[in-house]
DOROPA-817166 format. One record per residue: residue number from 1; x, y, z of N, C-alpha, C, O, CB in turn; residue in three letters. Coordinates in nm, 3 decimals, decimal comma. Glycine has a CB too. Example, Ala and Ser with C-alpha at 12.3 -4.5 7.8 and 13.67 -1.06 7.14 Angstrom:
DOROPA-817166
     i        nu        nv        nw       cau       cav       caw        cu        cv        cw        ou        ov        ow       cbu       cbv       cbw    aa
     1     1,319    -0,569     0,780     1,230    -0,450     0,780     1,320    -0,330     0,780     1,424    -0,332     0,846     1,131    -0,447     0,905   ALA
     2     1,285    -0,225     0,708     1,367    -0,106     0,714     1,290     0,003     0,787     1,341     0,114     0,804     1,408    -0,060     0,572   SER
END
This chain:
DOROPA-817166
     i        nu        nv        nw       cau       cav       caw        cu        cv        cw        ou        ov        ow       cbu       cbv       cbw    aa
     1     3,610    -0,279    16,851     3,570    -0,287    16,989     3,440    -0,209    17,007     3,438    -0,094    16,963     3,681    -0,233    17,082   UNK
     2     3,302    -0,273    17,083     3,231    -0,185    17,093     3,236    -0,125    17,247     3,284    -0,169    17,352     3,113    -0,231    17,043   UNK
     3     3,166    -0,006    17,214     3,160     0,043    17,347     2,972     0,083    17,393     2,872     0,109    17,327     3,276     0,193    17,345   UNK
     4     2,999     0,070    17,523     2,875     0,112    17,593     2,805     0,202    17,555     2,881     0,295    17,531     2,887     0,143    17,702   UNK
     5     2,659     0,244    17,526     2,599     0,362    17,532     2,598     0,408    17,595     2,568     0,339    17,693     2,524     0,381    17,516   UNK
     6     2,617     0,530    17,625     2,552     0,611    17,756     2,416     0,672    17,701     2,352     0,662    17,597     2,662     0,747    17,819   UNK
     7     2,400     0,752    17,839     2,249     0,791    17,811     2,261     0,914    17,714     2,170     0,938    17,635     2,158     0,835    17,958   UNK
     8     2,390     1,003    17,723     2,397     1,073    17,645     2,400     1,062    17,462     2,342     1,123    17,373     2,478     1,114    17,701   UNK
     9     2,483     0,969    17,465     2,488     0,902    17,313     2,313     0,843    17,242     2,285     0,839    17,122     2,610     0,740    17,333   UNK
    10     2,230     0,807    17,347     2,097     0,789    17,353     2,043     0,872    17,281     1,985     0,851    17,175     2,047     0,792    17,465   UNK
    11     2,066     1,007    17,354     1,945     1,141    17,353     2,044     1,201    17,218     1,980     1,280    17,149     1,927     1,281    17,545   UNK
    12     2,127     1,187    17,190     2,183     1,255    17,053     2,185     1,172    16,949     2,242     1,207    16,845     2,320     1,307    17,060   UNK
    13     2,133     1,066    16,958     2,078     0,974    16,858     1,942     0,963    16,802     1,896     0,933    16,692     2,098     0,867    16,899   UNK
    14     1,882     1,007    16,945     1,757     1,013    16,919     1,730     1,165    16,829     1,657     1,181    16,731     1,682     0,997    17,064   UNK
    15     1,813     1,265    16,898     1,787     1,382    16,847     1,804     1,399    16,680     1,724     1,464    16,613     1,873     1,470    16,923   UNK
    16     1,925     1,328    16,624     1,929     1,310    16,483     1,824     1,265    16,407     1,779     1,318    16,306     2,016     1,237    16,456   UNK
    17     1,776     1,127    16,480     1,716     1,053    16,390     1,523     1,170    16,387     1,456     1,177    16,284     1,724     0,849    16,466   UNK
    18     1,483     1,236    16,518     1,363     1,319    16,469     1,413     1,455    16,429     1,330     1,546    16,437     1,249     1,335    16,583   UNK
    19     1,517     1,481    16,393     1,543     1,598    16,317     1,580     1,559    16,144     1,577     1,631    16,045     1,674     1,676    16,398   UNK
    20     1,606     1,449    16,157     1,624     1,391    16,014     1,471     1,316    15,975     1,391     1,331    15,883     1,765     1,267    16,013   UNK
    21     1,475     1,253    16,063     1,333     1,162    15,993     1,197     1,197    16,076     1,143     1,147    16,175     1,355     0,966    16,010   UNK
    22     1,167     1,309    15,990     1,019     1,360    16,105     0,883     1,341    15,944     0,904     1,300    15,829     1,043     1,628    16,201   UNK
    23     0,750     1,393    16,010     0,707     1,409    15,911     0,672     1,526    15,833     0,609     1,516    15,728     0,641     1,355    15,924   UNK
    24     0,727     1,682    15,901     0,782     1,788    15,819     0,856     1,805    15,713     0,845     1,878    15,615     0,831     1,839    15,870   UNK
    25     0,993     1,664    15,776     1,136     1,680    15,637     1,039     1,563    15,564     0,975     1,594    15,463     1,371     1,613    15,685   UNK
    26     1,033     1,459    15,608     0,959     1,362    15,519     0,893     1,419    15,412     0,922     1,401    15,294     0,861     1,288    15,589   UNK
    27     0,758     1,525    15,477     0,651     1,558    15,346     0,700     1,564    15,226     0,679     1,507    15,119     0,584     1,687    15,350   UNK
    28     0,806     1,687    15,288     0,850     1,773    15,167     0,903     1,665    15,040     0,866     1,669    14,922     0,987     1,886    15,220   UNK
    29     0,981     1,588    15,091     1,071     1,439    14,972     0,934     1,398    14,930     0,941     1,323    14,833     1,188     1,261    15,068   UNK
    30     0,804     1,421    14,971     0,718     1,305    14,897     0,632     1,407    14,847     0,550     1,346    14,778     0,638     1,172    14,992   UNK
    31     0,607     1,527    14,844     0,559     1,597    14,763     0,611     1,619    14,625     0,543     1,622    14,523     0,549     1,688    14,818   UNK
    32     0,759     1,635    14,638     0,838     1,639    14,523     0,831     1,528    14,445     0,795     1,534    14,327     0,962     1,660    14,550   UNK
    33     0,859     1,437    14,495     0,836     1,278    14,497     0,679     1,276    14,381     0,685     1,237    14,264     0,800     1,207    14,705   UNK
    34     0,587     1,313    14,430     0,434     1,365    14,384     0,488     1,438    14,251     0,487     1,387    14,139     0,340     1,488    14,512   UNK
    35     0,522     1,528    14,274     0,505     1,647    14,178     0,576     1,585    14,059     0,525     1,584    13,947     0,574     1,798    14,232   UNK
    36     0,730     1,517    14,095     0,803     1,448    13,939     0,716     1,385    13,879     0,698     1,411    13,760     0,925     1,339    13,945   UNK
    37     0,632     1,275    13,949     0,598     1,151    13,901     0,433     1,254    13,817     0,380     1,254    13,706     0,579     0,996    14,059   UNK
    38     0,422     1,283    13,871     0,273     1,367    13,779     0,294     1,465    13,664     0,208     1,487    13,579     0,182     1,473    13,882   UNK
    39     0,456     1,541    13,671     0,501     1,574    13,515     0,581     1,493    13,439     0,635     1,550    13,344     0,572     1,689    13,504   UNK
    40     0,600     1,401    13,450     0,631     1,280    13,366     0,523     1,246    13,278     0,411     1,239    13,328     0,662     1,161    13,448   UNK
    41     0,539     1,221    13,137     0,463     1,208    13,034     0,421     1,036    13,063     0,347     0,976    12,986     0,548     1,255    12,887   UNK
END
């Protein structure tokens, strides 16, 4: 069964998704990301 959004379910969805997917946490995965792929022989 689905149910309605509210506006609250909104703003705490939203809040996950730029605390998870920003480009602070991002960098960091693609620096590392960088750094493996350049000590690899």
């Amino acid at each position: 069964m689905l149910y309605p959004i509210t506006d609250n379910d909104s703003f705490c969805g939203r809040a996950a998704v730029e605390e998870r997917y920003n480009w602070e946490a991002e960098s960091e995965k693609l620096i590392a990301l960088y750094r493996r792929l350049m000590s690899e022989p």
